[in-house]
Each structure stands twice: as structure tokens, then as C-alpha cells.
PQR file of N, CA, C, O and H, with PARSE charges and radii, in Angstrom:
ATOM      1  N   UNK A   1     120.868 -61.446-111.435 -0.4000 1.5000
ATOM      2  CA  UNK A   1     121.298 -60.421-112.333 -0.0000 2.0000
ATOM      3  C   UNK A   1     120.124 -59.630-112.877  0.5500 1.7000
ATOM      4  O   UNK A   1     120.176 -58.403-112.792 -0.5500 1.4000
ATOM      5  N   UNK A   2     119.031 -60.236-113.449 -0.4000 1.5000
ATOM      6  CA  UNK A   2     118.170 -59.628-113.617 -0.0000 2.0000
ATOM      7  C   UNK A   2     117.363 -58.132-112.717  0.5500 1.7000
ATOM      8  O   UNK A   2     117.084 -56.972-113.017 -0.5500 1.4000
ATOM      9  H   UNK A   2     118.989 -61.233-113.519  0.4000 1.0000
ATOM     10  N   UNK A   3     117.262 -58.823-111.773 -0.4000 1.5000
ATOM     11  CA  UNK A   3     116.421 -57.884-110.847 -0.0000 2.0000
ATOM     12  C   UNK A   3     117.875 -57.116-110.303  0.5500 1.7000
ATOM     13  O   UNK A   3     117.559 -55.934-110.162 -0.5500 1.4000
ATOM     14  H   UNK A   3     117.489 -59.766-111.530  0.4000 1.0000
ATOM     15  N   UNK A   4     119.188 -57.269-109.974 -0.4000 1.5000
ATOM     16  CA  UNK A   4     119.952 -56.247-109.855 -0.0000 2.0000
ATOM     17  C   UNK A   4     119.714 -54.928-111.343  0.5500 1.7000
ATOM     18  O   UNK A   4     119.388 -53.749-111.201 -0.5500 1.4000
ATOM     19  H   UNK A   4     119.444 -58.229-110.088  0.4000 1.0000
ATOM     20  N   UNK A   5     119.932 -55.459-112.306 -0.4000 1.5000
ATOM     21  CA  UNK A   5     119.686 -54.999-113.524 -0.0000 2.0000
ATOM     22  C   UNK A   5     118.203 -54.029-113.981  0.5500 1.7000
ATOM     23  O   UNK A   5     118.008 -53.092-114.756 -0.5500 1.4000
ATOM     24  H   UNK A   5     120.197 -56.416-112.421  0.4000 1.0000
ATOM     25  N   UNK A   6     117.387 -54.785-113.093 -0.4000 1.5000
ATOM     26  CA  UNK A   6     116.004 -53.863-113.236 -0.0000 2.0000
ATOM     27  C   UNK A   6     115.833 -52.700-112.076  0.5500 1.7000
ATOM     28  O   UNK A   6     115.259 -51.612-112.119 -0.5500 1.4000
ATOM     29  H   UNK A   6     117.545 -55.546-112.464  0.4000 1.0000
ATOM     30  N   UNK A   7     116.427 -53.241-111.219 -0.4000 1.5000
ATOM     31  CA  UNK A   7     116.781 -52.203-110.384 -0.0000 2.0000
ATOM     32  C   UNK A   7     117.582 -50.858-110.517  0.5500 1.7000
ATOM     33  O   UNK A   7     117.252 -49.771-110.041 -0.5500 1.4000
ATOM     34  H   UNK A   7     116.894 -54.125-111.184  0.4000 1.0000
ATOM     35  N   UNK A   8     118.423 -51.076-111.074 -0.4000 1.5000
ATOM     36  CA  UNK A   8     119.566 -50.222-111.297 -0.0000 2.0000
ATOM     37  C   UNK A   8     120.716 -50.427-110.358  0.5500 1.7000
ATOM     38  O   UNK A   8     121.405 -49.428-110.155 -0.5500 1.4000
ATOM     39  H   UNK A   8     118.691 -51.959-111.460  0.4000 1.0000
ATOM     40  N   UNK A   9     121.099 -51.694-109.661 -0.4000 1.5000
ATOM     41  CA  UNK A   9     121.938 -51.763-108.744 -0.0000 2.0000
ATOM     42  C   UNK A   9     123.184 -52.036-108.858  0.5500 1.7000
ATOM     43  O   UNK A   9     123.805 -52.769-108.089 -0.5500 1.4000
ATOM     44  H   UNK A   9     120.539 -52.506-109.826  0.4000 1.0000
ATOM     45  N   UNK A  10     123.825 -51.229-110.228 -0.4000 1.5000
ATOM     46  CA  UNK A  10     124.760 -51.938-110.640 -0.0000 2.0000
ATOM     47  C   UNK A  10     126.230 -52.196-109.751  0.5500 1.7000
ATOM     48  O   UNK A  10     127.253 -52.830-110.009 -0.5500 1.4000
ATOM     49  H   UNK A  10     123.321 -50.634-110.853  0.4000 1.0000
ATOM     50  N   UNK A  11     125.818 -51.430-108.665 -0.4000 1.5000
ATOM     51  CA  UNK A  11     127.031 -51.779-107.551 -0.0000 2.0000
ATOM     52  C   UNK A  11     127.534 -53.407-107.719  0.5500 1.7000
ATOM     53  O   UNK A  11     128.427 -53.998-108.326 -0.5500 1.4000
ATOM     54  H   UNK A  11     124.987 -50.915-108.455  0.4000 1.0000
ATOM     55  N   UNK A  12     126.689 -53.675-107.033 -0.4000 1.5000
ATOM     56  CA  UNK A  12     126.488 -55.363-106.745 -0.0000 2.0000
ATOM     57  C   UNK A  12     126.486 -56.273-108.079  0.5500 1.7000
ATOM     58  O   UNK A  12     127.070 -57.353-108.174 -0.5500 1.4000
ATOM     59  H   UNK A  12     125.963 -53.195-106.540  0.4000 1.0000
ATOM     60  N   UNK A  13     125.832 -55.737-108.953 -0.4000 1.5000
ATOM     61  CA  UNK A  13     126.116 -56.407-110.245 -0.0000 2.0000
ATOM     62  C   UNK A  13     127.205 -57.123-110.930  0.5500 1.7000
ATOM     63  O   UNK A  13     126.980 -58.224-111.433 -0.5500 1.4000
ATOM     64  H   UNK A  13     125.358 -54.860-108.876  0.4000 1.0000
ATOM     65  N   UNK A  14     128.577 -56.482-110.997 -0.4000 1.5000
ATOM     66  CA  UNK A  14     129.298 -57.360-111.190 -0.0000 2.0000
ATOM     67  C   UNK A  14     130.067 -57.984-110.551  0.5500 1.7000
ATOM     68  O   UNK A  14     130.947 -58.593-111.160 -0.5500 1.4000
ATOM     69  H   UNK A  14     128.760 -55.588-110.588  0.4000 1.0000
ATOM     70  N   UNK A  15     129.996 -58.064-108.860 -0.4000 1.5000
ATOM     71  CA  UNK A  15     130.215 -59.283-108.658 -0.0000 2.0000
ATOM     72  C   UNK A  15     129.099 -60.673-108.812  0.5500 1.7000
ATOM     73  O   UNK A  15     129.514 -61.696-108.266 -0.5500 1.4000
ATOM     74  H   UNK A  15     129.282 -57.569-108.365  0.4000 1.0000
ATOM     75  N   UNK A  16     127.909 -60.759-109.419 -0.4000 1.5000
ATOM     76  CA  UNK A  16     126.900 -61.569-109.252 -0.0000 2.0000
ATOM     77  C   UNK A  16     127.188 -62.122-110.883  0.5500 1.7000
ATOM     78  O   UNK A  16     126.927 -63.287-111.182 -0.5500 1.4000
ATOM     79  H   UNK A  16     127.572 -59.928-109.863  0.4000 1.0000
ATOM     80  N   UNK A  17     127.783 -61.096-111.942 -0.4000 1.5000
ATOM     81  CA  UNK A  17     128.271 -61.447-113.048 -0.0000 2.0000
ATOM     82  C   UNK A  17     129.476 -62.118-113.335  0.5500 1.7000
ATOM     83  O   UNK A  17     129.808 -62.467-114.468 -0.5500 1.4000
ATOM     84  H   UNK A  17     127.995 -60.149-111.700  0.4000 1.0000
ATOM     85  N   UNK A  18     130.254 -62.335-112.112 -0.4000 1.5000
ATOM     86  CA  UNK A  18     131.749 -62.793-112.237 -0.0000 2.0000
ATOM     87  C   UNK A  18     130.738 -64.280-111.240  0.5500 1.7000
ATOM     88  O   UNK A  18     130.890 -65.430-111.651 -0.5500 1.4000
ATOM     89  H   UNK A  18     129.984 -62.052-111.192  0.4000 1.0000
ATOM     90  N   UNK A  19     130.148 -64.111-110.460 -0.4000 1.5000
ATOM     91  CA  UNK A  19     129.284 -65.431-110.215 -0.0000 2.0000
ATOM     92  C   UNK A  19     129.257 -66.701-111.133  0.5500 1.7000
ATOM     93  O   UNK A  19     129.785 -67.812-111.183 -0.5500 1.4000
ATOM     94  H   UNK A  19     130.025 -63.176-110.126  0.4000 1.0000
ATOM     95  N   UNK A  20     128.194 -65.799-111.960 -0.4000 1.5000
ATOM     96  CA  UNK A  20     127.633 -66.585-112.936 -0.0000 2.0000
ATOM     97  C   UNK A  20     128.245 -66.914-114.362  0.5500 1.7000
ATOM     98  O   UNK A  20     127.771 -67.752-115.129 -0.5500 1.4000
ATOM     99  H   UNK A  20     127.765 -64.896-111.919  0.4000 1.0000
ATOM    100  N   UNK A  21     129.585 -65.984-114.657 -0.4000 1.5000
ATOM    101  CA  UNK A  21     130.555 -66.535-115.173 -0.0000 2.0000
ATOM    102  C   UNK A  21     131.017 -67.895-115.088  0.5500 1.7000
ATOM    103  O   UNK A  21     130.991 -68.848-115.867 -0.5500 1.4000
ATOM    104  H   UNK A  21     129.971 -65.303-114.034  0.4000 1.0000
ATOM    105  N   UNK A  22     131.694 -67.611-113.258 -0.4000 1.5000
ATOM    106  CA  UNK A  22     132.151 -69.141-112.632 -0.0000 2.0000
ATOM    107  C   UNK A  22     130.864 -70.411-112.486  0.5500 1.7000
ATOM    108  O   UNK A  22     130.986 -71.405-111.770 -0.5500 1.4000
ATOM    109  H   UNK A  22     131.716 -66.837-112.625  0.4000 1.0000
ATOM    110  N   UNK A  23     130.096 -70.212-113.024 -0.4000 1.5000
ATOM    111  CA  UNK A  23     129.227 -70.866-112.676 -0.0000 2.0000
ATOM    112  C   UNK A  23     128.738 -71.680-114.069  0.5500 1.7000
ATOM    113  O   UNK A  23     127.993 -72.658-114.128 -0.5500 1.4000
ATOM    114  H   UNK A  23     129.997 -69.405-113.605  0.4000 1.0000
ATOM    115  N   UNK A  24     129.485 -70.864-115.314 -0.4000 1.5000
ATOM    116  CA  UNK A  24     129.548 -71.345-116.657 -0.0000 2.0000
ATOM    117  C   UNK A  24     128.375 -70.825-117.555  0.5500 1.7000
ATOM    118  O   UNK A  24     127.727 -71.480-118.371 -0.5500 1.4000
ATOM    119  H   UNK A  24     130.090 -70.069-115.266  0.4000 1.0000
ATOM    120  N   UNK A  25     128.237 -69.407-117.198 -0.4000 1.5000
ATOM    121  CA  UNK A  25     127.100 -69.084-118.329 -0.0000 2.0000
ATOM    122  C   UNK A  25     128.021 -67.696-119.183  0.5500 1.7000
ATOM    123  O   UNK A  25     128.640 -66.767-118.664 -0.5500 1.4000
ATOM    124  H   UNK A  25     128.763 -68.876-116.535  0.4000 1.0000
ATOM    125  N   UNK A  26     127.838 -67.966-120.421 -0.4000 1.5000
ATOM    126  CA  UNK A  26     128.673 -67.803-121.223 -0.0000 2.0000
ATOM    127  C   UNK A  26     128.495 -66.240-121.557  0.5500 1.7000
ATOM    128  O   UNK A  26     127.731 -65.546-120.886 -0.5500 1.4000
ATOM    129  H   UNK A  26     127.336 -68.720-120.843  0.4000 1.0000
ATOM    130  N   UNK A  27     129.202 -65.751-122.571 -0.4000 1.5000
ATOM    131  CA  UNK A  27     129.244 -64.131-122.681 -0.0000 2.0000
ATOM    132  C   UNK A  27     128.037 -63.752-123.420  0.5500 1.7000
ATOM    133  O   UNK A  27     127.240 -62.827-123.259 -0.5500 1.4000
ATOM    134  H   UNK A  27     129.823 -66.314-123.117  0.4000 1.0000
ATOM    135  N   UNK A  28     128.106 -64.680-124.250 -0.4000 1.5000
ATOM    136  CA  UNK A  28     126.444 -64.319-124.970 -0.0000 2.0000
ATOM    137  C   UNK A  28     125.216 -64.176-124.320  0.5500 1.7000
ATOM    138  O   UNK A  28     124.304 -63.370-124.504 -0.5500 1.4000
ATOM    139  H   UNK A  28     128.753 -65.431-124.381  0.4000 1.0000
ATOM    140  N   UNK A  29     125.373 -65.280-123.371 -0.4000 1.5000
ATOM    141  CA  UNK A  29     123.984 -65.697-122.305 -0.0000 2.0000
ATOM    142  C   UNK A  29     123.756 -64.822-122.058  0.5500 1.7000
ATOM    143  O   UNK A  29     122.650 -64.342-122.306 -0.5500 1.4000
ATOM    144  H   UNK A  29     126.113 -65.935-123.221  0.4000 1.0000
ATOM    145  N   UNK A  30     125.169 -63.878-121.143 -0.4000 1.5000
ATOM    146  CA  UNK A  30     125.115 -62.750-120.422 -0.0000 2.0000
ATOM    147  C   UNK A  30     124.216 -61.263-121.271  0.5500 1.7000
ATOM    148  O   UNK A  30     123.310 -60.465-121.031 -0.5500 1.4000
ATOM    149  H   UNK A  30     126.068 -64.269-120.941  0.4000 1.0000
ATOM    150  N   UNK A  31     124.955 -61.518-122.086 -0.4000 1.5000
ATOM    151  CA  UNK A  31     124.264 -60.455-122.866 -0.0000 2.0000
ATOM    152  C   UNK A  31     122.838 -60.242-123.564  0.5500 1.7000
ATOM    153  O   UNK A  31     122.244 -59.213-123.887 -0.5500 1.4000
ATOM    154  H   UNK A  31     125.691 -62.166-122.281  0.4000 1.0000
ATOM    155  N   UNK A  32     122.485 -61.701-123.686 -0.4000 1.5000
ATOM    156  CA  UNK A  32     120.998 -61.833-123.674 -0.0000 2.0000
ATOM    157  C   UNK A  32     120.726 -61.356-122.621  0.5500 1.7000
ATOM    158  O   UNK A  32     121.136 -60.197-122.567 -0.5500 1.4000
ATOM    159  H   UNK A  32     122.967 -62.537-123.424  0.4000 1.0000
ATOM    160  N   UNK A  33     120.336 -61.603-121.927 -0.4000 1.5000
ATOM    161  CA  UNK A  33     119.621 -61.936-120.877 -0.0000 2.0000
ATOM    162  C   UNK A  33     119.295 -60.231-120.447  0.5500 1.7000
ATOM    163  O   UNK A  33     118.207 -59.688-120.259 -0.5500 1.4000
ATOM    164  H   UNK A  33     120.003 -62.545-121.970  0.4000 1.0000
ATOM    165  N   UNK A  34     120.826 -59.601-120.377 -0.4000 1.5000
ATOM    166  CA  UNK A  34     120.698 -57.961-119.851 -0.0000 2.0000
ATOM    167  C   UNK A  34     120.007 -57.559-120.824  0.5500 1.7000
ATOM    168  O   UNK A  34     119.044 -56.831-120.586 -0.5500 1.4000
ATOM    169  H   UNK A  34     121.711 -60.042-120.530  0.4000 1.0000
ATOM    170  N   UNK A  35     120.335 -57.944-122.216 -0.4000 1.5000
ATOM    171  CA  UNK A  35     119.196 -57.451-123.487 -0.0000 2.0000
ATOM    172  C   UNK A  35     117.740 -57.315-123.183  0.5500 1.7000
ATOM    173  O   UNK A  35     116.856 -56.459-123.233 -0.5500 1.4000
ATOM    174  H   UNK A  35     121.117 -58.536-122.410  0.4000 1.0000
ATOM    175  N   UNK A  36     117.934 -58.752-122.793 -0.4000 1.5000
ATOM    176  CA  UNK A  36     115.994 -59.130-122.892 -0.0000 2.0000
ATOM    177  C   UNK A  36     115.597 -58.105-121.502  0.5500 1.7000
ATOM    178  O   UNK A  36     114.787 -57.201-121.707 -0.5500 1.4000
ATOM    179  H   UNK A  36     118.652 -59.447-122.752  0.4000 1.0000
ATOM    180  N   UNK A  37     116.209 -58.277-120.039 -0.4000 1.5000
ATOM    181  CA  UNK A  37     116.121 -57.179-119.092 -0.0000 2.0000
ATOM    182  C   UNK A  37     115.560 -56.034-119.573  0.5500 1.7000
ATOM    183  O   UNK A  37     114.451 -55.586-119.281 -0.5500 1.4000
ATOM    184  H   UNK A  37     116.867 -59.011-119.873  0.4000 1.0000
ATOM    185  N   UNK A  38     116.584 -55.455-120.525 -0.4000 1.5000
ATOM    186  CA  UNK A  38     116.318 -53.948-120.774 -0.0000 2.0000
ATOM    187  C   UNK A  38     115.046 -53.575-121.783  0.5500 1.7000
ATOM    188  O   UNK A  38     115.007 -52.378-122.068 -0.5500 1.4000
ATOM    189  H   UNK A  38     117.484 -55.820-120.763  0.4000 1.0000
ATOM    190  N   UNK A  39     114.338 -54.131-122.181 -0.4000 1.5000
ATOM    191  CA  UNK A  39     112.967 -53.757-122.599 -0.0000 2.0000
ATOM    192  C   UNK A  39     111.942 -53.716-121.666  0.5500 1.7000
ATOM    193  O   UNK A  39     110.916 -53.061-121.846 -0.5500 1.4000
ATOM    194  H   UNK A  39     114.370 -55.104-121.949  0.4000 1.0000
ATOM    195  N   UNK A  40     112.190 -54.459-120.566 -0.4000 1.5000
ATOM    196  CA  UNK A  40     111.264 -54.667-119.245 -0.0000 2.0000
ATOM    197  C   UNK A  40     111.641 -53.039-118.562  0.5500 1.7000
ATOM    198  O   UNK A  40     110.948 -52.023-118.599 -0.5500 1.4000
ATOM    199  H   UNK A  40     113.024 -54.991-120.420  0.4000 1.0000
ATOM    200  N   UNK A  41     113.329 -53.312-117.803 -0.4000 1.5000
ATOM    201  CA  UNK A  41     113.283 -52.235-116.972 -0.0000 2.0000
ATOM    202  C   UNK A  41     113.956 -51.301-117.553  0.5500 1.7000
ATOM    203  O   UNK A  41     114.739 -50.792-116.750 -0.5500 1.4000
ATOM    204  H   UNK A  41     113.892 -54.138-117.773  0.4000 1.0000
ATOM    205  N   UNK A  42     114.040 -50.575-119.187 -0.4000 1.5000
ATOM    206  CA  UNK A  42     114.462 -49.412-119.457 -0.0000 2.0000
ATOM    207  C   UNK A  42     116.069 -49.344-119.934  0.5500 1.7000
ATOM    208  O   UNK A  42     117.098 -49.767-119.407 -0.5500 1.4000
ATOM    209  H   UNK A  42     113.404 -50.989-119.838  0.4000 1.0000
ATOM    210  N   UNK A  43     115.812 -48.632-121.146 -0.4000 1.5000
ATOM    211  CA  UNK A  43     117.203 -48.195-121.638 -0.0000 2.0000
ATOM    212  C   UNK A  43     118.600 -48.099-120.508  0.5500 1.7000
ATOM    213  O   UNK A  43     119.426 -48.947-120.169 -0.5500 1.4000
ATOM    214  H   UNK A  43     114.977 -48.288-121.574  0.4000 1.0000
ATOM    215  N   UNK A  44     118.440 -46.890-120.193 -0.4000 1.5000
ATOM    216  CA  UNK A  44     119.111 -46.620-118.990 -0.0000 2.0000
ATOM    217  C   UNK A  44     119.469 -47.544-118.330  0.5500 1.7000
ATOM    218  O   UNK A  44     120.380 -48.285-118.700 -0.5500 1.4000
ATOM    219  H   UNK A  44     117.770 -46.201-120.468  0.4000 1.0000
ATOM    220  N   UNK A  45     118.767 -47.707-117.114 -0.4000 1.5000
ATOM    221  CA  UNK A  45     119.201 -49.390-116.657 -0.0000 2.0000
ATOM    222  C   UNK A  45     120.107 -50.559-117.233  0.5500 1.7000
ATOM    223  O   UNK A  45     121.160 -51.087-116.875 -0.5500 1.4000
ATOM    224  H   UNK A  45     118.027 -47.105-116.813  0.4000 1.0000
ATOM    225  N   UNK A  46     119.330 -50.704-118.158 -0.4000 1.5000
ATOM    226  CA  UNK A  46     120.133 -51.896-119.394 -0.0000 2.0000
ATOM    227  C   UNK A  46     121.660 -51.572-119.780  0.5500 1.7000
ATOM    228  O   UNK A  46     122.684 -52.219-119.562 -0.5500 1.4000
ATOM    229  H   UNK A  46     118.475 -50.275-118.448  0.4000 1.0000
ATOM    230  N   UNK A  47     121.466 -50.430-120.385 -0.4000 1.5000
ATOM    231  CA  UNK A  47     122.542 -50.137-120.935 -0.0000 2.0000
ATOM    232  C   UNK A  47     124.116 -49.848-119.362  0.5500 1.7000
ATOM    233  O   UNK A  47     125.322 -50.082-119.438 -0.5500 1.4000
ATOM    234  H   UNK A  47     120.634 -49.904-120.562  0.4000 1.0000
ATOM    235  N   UNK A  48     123.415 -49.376-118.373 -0.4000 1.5000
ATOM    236  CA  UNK A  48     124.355 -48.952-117.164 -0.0000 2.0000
ATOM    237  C   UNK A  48     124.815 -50.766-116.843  0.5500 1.7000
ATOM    238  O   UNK A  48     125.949 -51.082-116.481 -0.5500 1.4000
ATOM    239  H   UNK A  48     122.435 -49.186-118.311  0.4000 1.0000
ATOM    240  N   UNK A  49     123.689 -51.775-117.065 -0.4000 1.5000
ATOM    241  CA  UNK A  49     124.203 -53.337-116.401 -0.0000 2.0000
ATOM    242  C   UNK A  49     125.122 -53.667-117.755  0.5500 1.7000
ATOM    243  O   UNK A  49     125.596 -54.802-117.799 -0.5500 1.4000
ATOM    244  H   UNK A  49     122.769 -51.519-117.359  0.4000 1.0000
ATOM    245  N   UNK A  50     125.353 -52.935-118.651 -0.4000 1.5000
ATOM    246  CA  UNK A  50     125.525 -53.480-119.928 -0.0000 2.0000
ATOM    247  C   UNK A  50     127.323 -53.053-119.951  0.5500 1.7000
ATOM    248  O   UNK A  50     128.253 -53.746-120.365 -0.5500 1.4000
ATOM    249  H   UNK A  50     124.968 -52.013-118.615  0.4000 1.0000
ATOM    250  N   UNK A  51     127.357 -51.597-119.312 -0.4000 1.5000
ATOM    251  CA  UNK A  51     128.638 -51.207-119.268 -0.0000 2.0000
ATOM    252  C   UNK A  51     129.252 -51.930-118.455  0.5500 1.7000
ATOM    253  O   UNK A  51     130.373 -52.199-118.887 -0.5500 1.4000
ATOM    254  H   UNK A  51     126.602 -51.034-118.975  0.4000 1.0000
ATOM    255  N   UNK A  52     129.002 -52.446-117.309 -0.4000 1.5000
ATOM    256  CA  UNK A  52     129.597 -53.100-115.947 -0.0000 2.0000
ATOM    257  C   UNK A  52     130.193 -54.509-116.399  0.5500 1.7000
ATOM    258  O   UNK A  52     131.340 -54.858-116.118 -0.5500 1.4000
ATOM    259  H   UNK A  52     128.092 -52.227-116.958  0.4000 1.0000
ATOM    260  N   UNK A  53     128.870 -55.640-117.471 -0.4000 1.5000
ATOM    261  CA  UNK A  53     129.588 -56.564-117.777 -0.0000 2.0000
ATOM    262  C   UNK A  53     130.858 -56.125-119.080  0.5500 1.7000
ATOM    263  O   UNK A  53     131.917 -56.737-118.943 -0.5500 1.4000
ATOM    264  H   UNK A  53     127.939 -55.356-117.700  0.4000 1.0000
ATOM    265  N   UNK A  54     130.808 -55.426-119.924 -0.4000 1.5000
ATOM    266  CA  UNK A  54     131.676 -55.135-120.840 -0.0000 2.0000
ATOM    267  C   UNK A  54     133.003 -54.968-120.453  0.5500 1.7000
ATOM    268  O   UNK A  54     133.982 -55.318-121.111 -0.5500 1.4000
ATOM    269  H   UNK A  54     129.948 -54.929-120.035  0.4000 1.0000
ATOM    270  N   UNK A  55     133.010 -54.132-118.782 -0.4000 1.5000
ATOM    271  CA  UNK A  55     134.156 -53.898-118.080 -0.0000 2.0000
ATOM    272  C   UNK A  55     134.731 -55.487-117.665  0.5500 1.7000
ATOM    273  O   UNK A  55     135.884 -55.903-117.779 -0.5500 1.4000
ATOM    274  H   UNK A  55     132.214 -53.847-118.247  0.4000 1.0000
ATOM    275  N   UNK A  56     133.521 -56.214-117.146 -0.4000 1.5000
ATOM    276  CA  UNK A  56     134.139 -57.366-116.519 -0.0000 2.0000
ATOM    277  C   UNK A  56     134.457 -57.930-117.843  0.5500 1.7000
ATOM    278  O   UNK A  56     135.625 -58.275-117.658 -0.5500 1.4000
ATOM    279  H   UNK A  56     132.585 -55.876-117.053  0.4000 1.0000
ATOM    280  N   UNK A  57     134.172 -58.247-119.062 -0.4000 1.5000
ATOM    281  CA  UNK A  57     134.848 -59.003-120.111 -0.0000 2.0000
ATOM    282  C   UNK A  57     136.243 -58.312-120.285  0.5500 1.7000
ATOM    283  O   UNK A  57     137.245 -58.988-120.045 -0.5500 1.4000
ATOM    284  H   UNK A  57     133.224 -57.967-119.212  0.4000 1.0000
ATOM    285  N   UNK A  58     136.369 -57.052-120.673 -0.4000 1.5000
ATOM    286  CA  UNK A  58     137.680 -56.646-121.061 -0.0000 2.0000
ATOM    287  C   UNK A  58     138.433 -56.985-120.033  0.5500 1.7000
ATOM    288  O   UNK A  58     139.523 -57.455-120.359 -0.5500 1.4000
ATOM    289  H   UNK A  58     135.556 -56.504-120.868  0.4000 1.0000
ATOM    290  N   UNK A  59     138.202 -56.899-118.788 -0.4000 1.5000
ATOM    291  CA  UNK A  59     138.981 -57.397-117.330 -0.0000 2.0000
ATOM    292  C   UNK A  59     140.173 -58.559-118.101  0.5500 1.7000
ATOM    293  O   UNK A  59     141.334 -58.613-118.505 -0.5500 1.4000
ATOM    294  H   UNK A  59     137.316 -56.517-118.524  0.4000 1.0000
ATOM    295  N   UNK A  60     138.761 -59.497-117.933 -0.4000 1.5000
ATOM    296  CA  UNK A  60     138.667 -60.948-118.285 -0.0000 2.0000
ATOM    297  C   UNK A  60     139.873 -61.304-119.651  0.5500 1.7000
ATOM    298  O   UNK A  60     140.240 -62.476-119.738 -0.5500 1.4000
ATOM    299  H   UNK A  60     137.818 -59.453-117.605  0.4000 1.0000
ATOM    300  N   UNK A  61     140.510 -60.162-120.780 -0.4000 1.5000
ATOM    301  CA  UNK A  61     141.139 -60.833-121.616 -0.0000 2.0000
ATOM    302  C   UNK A  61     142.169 -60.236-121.732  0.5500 1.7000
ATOM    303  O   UNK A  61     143.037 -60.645-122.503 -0.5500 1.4000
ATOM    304  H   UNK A  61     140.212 -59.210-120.709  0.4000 1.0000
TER
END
């Protein structure tokens, strides 16, 4: 997720986020993690991996 995320690849991104969902890392994790991402590789970026998981949560309830 990260390096999709620093990349800007958010194609692929959320299926690697519905991954690591099933894989048991939690909504917060998730959102760390793209957090901490986005000071490395840029607003933009961050915020575009940021919309993709938000979509997959609302999916999700």
C-alpha cells in the first residue's frame, strides 16, 4: 500500500486495501499508515490513496 500510495497508483490500490483488510489490519491502521505515506510522497498522492480507502469503508457499511 505504501509504495502504491507513493506512487500515485491508486488503480491497484484498493484492491491491495480490501487485501489487507482481509488480512485484519484495521481502519485506523489503514489510515495511519496513508497518513504517515503522505508527508513522504505528497499531499496529492495521500489524499487521492485517502479517497479510494474512504470509498472502500463506506462500501464496507
Amino acid at each position: 500500500m505504501a509504495v502504491l500510495t507513493a506512487g500515485g497508483n491508486t488503480d491497484q490500490l484498493g484492491f491491495h486495501i480490501g487485501r489487507a483488510i482481509d488480512n485484519g489490519v484495521t481502519q485506523e491502521e489503514l489510515i495511519e499508515a496513508i497518513t504517515h505515506v503522505t508527508f513522504y510522497a505528497g499531499w496529492p498522492r495521500g489524499m487521492s490513496a485517502m479517497g479510494v480507502a474512504k470509498q472502500l469503508f463506506t462500501d464496507d457499511k
